[in-house]
Backbone as a printed PyTorch tensor [residue, N CA C, xyz], in Angstrom:
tensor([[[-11.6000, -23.7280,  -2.0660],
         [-10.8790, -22.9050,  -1.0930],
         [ -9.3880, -22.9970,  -1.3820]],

        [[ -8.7300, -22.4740,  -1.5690],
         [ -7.3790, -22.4870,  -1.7340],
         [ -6.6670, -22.1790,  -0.1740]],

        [[ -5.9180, -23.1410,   0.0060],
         [ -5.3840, -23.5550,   0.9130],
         [ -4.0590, -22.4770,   1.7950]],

        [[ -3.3000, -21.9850,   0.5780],
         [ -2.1590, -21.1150,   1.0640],
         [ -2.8430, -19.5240,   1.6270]],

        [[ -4.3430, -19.3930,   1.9090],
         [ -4.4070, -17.7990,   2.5590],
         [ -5.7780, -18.3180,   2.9530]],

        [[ -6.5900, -19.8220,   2.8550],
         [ -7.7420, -19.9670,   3.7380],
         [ -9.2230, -18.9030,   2.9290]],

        [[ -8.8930, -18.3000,   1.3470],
         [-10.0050, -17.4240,   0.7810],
         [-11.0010, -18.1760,   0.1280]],

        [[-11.7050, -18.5700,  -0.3450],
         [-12.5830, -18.8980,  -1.4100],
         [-12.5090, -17.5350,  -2.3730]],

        [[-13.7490, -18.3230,  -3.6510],
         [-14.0060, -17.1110,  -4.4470],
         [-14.4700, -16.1330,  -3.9630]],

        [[-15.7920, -16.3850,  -2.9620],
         [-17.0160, -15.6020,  -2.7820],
         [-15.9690, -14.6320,  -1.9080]],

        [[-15.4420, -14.7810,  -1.0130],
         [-14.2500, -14.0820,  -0.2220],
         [-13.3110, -13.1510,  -0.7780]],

        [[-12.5540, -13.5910,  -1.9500],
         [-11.6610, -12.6860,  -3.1650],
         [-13.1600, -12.1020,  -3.5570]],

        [[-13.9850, -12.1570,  -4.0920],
         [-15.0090, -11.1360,  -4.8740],
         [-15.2280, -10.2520,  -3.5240]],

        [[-15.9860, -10.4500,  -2.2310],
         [-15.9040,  -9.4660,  -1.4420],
         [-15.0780,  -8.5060,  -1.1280]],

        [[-13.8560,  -9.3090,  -1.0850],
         [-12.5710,  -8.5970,  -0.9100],
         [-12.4210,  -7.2740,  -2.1020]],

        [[-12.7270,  -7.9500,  -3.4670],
         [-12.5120,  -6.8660,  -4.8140],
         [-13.3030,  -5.6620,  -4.2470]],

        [[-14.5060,  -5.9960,  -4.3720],
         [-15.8840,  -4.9800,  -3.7600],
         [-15.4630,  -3.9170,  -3.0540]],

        [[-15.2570,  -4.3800,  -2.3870],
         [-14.4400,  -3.5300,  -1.0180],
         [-13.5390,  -2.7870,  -1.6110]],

        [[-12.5330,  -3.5060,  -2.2650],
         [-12.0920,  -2.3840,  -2.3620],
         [-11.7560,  -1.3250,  -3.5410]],

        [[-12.9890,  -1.2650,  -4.7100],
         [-13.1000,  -1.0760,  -5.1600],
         [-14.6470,   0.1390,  -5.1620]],

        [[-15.2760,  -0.2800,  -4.0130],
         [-16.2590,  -0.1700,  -3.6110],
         [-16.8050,   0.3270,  -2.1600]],

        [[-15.7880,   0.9570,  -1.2390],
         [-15.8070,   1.2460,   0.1840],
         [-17.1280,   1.2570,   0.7100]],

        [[-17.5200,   2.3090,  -0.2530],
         [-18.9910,   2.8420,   0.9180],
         [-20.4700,   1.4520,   0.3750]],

        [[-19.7140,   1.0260,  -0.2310],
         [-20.9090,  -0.3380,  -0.7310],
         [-22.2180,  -0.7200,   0.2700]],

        [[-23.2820,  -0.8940,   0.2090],
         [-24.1080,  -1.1410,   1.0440],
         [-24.2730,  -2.4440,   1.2940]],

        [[-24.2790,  -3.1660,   2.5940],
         [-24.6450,  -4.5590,   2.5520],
         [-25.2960,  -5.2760,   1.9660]],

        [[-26.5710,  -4.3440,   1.6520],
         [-27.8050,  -5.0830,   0.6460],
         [-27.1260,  -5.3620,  -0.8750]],

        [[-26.1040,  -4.3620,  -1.2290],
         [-25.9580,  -4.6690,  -2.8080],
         [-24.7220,  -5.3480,  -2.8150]],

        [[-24.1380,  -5.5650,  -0.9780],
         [-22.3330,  -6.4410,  -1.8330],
         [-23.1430,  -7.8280,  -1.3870]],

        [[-24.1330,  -8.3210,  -0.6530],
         [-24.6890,  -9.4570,  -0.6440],
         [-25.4960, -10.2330,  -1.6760]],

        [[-25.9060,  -8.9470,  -2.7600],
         [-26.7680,  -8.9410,  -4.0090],
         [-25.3670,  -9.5910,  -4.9620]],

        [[-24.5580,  -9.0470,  -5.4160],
         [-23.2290,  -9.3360,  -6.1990],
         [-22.5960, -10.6860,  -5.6440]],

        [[-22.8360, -11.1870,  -4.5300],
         [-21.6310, -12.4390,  -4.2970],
         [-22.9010, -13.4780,  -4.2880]],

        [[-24.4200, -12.9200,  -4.4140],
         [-25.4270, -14.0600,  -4.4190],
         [-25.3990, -14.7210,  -2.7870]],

        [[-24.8670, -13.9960,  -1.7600],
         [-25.4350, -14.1050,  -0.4610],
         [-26.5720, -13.7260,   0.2720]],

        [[-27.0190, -14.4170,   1.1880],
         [-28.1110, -13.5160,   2.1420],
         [-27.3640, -12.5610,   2.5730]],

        [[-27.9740, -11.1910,   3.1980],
         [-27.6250, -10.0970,   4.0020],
         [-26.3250, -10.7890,   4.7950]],

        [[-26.9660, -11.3110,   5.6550],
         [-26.5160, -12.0130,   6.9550],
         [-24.9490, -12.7720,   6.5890]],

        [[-25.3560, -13.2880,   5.7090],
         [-23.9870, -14.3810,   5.3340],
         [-23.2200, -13.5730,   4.8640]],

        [[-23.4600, -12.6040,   3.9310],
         [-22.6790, -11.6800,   3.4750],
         [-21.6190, -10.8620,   4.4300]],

        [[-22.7150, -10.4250,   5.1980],
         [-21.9490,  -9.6550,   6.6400],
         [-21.2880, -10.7520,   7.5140]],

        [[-21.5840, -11.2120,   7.7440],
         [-20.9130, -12.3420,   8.6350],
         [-19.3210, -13.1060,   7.9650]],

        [[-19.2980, -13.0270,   6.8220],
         [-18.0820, -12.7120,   5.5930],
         [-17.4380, -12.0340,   6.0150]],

        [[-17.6120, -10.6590,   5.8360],
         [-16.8440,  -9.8370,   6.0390],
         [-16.4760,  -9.6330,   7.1680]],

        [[-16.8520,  -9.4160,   8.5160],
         [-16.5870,  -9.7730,   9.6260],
         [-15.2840, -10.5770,   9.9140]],

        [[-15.7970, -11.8960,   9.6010],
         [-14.7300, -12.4850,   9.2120],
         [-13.0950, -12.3840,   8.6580]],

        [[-13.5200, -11.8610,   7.7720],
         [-12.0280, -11.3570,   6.7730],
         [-11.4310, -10.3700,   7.7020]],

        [[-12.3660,  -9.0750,   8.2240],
         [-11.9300,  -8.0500,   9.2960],
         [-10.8580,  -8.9560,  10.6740]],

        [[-11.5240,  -9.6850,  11.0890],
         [-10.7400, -10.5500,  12.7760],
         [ -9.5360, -11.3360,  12.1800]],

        [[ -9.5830, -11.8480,  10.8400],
         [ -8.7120, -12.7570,  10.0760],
         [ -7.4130, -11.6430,   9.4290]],

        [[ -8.1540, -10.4050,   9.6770],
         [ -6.5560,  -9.4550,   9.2290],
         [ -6.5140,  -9.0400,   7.4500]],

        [[ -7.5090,  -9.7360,   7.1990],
         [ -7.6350,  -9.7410,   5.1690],
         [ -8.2510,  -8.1440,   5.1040]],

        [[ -8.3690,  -7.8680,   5.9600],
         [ -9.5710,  -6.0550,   5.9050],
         [ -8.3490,  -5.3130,   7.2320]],

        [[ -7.5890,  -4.5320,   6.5330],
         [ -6.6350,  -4.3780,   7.3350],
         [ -7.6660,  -2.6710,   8.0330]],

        [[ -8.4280,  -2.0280,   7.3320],
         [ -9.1890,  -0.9060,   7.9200],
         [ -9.4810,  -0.1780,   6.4280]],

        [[-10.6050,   0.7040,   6.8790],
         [-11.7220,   1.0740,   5.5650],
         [-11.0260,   2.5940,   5.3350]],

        [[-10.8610,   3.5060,   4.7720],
         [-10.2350,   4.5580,   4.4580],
         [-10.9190,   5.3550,   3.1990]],

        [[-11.2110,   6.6750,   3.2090],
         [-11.3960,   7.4180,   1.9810],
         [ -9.6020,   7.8060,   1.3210]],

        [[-10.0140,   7.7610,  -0.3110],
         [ -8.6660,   8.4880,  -0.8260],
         [ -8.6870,   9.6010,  -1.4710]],

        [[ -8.2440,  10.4560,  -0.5910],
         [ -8.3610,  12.2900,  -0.6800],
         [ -7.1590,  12.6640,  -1.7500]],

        [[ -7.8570,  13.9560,  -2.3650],
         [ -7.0860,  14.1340,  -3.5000],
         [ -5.8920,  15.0160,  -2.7420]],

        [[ -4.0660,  14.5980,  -2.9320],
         [ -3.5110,  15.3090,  -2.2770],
         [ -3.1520,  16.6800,  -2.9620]],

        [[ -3.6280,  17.4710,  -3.9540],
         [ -3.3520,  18.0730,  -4.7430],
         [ -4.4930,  19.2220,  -4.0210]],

        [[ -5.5440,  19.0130,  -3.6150],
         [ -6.7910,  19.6180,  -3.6970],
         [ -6.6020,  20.2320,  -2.2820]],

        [[ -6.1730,  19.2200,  -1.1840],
         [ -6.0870,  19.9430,  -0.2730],
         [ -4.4070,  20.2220,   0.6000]],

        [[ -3.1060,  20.6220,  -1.2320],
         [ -2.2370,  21.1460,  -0.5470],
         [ -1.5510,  20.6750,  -0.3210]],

        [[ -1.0240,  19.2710,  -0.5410],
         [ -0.1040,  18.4090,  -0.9260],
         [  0.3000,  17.3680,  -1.8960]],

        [[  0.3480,  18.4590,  -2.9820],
         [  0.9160,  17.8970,  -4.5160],
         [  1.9440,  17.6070,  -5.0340]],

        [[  3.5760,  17.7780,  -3.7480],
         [  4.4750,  17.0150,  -4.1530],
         [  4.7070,  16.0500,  -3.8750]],

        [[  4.9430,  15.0540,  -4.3450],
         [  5.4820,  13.6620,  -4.4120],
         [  7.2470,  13.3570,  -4.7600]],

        [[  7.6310,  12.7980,  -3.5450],
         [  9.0340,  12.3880,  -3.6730],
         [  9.3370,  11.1150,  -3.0140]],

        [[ 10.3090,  10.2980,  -3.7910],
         [ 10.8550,   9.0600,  -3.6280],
         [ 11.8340,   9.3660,  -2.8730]],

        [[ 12.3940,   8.8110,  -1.6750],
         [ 13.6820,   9.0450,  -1.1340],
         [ 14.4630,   7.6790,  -1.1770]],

        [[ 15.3500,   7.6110,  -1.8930],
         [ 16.0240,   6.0500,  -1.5990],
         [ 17.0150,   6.5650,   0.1310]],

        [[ 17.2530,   6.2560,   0.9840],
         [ 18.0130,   6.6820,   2.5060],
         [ 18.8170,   5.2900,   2.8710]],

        [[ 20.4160,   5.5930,   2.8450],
         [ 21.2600,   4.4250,   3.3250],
         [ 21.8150,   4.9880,   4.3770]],

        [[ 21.4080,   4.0460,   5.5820],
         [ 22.0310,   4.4450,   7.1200],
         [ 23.8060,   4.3900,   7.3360]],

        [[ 24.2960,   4.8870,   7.9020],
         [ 25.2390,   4.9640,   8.0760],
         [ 25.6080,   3.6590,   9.5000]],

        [[ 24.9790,   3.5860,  10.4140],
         [ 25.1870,   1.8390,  11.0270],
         [ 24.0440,   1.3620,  11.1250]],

        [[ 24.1370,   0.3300,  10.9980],
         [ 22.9120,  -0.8830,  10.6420],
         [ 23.3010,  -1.9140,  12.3520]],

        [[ 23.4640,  -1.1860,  13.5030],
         [ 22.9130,  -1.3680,  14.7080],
         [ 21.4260,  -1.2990,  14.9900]],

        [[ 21.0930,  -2.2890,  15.9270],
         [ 19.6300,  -2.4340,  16.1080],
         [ 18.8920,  -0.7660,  16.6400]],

        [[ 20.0060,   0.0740,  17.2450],
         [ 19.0290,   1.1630,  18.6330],
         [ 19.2320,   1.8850,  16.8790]],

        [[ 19.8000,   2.4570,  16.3900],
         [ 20.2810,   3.4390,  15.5000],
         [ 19.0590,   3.3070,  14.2900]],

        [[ 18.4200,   1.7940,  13.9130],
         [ 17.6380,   1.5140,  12.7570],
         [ 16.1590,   1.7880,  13.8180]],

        [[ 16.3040,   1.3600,  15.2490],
         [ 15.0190,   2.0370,  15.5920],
         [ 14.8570,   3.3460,  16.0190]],

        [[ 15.8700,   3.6120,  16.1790],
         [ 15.5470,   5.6170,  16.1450],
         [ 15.2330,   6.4640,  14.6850]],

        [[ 15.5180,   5.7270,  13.2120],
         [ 14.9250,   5.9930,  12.4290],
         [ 13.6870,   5.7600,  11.7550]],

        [[ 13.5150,   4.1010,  12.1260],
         [ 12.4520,   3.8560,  11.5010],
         [ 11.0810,   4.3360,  12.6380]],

        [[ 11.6210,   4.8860,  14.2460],
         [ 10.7710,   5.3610,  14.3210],
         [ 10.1800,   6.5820,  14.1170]],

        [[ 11.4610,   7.7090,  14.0780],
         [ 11.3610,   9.1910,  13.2950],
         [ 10.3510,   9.2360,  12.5220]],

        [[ 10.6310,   8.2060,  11.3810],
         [  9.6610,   8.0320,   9.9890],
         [  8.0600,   8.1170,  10.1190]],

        [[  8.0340,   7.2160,  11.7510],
         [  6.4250,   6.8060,  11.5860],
         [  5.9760,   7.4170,  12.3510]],

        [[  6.5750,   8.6800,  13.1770],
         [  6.0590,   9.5810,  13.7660],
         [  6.1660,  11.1850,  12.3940]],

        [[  6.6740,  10.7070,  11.3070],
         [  6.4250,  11.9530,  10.3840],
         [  5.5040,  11.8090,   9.7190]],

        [[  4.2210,  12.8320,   9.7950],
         [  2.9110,  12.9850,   8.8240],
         [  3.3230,  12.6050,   7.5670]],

        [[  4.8660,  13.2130,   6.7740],
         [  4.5450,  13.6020,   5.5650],
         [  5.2000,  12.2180,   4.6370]],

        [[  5.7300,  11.1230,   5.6320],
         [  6.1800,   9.8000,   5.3210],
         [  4.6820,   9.0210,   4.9000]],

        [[  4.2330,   8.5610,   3.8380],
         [  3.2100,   7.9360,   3.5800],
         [  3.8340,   6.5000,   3.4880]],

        [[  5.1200,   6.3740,   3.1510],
         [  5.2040,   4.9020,   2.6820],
         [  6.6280,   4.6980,   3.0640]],

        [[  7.0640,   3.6860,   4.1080],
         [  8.0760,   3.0800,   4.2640],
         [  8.7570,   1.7600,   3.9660]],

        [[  9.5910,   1.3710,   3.0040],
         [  9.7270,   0.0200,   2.6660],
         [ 11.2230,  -0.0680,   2.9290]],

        [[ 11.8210,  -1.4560,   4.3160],
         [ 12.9390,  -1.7020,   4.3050],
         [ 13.5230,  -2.3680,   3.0370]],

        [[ 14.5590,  -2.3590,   2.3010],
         [ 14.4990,  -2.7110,   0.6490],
         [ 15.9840,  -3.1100,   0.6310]],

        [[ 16.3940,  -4.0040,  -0.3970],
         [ 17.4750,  -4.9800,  -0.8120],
         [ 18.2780,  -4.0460,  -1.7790]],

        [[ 19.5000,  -3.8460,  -1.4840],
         [ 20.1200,  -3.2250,  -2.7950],
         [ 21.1260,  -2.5770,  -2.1820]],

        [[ 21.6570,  -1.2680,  -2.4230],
         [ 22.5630,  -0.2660,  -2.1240],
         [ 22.1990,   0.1040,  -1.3550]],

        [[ 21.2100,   0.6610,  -1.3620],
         [ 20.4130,   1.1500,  -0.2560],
         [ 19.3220,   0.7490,   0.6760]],

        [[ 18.8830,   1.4880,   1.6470],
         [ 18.3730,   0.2860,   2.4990],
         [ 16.5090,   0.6160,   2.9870]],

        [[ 16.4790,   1.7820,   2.6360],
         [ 14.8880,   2.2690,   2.8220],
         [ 14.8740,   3.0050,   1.4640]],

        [[ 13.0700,   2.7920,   1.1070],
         [ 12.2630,   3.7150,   0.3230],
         [ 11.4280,   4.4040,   0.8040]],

        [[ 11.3610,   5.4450,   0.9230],
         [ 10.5700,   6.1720,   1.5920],
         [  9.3120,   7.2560,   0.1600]],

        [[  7.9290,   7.0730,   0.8650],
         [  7.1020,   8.0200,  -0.2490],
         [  6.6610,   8.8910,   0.9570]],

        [[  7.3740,  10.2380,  -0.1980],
         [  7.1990,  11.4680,   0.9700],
         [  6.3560,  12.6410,  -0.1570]],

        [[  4.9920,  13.1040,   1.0760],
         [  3.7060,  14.1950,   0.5030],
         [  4.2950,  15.2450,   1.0250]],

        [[  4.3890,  16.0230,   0.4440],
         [  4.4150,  17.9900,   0.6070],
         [  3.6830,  18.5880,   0.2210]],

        [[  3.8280,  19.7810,   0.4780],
         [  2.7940,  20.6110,  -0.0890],
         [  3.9490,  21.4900,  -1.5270]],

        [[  5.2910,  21.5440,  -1.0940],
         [  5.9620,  22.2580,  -2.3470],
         [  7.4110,  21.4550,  -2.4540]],

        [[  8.2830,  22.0140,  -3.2350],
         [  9.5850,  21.4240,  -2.9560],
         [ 10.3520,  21.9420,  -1.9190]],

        [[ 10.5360,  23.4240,  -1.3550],
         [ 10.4490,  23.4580,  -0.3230],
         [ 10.4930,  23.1960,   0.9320]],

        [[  9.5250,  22.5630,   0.8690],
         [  8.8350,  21.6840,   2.1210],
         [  9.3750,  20.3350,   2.2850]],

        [[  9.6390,  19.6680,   1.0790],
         [ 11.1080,  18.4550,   0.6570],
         [ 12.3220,  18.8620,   1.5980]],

        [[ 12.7860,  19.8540,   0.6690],
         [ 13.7380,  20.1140,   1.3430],
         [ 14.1760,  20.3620,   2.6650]],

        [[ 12.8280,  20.9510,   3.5190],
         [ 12.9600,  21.0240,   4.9990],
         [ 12.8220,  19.6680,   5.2530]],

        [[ 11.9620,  18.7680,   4.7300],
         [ 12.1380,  17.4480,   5.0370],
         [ 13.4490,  16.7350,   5.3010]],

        [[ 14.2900,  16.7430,   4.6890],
         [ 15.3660,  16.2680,   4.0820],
         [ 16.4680,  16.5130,   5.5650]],

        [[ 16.5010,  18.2530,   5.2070],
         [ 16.9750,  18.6170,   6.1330],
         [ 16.7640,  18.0690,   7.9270]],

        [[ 15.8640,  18.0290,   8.0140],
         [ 15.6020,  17.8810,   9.6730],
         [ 15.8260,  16.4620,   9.4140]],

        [[ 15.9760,  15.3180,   8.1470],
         [ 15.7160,  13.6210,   8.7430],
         [ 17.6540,  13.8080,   8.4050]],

        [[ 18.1850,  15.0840,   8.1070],
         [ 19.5050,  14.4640,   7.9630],
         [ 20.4490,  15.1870,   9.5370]],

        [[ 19.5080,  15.7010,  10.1810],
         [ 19.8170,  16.7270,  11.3430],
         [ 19.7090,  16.3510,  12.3140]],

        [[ 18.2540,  14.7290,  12.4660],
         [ 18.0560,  14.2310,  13.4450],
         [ 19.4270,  13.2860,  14.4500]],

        [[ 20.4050,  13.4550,  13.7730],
         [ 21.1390,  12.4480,  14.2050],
         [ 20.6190,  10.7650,  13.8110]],

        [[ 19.7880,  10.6600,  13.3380],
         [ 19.3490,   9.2640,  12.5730],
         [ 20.2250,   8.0050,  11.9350]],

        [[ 21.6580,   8.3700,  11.7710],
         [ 22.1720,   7.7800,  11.4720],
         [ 22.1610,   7.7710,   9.4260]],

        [[ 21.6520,   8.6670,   9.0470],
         [ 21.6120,   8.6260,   7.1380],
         [ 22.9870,   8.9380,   7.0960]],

        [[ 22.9780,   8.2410,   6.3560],
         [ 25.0700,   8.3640,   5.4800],
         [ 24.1800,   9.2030,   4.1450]],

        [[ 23.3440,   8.8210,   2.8700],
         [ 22.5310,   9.1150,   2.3350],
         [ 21.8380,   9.3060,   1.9390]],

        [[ 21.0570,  10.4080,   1.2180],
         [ 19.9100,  10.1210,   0.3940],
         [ 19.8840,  10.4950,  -0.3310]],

        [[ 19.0200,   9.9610,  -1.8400],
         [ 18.9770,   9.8340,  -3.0740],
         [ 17.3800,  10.2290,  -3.9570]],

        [[ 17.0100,  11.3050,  -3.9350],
         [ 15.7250,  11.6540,  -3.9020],
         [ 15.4340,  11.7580,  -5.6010]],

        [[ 13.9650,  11.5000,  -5.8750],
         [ 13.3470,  11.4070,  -6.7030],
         [ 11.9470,  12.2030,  -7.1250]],

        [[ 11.7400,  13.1060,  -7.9590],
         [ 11.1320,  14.0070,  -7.4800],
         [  9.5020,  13.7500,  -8.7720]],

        [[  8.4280,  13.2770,  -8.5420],
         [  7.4580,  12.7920,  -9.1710],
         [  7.1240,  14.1300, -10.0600]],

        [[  6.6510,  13.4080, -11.1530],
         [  6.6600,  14.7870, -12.4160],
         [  4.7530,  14.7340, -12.5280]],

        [[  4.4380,  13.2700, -12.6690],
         [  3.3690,  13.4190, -13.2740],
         [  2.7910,  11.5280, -12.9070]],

        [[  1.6050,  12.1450, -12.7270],
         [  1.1090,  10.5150, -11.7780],
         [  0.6110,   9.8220, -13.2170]],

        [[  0.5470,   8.4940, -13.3850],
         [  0.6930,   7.8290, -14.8860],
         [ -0.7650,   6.8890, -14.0520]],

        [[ -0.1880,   6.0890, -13.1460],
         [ -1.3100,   5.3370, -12.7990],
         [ -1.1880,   4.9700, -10.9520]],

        [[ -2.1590,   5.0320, -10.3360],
         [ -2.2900,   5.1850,  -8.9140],
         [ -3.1970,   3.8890,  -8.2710]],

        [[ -2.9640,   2.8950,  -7.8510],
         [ -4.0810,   1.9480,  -7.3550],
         [ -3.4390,   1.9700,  -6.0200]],

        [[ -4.5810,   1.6390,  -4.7580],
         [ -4.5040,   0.9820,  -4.3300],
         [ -4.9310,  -0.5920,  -4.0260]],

        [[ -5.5880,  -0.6990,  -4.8770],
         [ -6.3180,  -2.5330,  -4.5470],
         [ -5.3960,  -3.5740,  -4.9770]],

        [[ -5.5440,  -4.5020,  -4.2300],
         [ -5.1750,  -5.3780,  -4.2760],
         [ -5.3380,  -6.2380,  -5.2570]],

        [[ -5.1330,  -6.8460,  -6.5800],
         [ -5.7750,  -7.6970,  -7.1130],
         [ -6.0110,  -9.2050,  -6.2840]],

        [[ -7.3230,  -9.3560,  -7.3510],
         [ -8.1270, -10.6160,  -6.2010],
         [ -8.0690, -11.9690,  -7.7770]],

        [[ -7.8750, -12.7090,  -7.6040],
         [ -7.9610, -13.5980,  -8.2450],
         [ -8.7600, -14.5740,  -8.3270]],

        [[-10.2960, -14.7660,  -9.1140],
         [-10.9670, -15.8820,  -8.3380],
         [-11.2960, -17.4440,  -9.7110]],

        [[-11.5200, -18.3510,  -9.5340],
         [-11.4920, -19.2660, -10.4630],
         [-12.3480, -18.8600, -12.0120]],

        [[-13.2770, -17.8970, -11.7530],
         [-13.9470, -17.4370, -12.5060],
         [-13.2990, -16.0960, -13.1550]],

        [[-12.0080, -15.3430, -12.4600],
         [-11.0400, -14.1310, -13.2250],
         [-10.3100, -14.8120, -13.7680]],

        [[ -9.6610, -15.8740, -13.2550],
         [ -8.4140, -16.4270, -13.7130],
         [ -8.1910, -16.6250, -15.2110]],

        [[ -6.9610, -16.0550, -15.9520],
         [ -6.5580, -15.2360, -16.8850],
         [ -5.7730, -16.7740, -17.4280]],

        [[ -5.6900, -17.7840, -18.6040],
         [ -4.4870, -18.2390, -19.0390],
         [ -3.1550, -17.7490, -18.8020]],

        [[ -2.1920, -18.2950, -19.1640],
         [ -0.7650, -17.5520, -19.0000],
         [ -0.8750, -16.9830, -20.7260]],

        [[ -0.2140, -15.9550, -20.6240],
         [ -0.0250, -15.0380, -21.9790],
         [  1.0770, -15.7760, -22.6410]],

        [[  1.9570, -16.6080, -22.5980],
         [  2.7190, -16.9300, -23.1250],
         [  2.9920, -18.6290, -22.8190]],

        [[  2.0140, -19.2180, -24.0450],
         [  1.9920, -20.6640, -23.8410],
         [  3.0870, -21.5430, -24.5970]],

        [[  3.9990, -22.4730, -24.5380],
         [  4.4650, -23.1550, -25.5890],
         [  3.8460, -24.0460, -26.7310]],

        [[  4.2740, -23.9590, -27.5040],
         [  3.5510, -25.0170, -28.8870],
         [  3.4040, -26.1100, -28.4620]],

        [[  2.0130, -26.5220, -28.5160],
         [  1.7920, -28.1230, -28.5340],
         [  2.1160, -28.8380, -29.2380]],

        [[  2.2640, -29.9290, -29.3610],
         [  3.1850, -31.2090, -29.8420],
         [  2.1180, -31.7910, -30.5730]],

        [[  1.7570, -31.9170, -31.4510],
         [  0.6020, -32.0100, -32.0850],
         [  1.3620, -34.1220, -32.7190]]])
């Protein structure tokens, strides 16, 4: 059991399953970790109340149904007062087309991943988060050309994945 997150292996392999594997049937993720039904489910359960299974989700193609642009917004507030950062960051999480918000270290102070359906539709974006009175001094947008590689899973690490380090020093022979 490794101590710093409370997982075992059998736990990281469920965990992979999952999410690699959503619609998985109990009978075959209990077959793969070498559990009974029961123990298996009772696992997962587990991980669910423990917060490790944050919720189960399909991933829809955004292209297919009409939202195939992809844009990065780097956004630096103009005051970094407490009411002013929650009138934006709540704007954000009341906007559909905000998929991804990260407060971030640097020049700037949010990343934002924003779905459209055109550029367009960016741009009205843009417009209304710079109209809201929100407090943006700027933004710095990035406009996705071509998707290279897309995960969401988590990697799981279990005593039986575990990889050497790629870069060992010479032994002292």
């Amino acid at each position: 059991m490794d101590r710093r997150n409370g997982l075992d292996d059998i736990d990281r392999t469920l965990l992979d399953l999952l999410q690699r594997q959503g619609r998985i049937t109990n009978v075959k993720l209990a077959k793969e970790v070498g559990l009974s039904q029961a123990s298996a489910l009772e696992r997962v359960r587990k991980l669910e109340e423990r917060g490790y299974i944050e919720r189960y989700v399909a991933l829809v193609n955004a292209e297919r149904v009409g939202r195939g642009t992809v844009a990065w917004a780097l956004v630096s507030l103009a005051f970094h007062k407490e009411q002013s950062i929650d009138s934006f960051v709540g704007a954000l999480q009341a906007n559909q087309d905000v998929l991804e918000c990260y407060h971030v270290t640097g020049e700037e102070d949010y990343l934002l991943k924003v779905l459209v359906p055109d550029i367009s539709s960016y741009r009205d974006f843009l417009l209304d988060l710079l109209s809201q009175e929100l407090g943006v001094a700027q933004v710095k947008s990035m406009m996705v050309l071509d998707t290279i590689k897309r995960e969401t899973r988590v990697p799981m690490v279990t005593t039986q994945t575990a990889k050497p380090p790629k870069h060992r020093l010479p032994s002292k022979s």
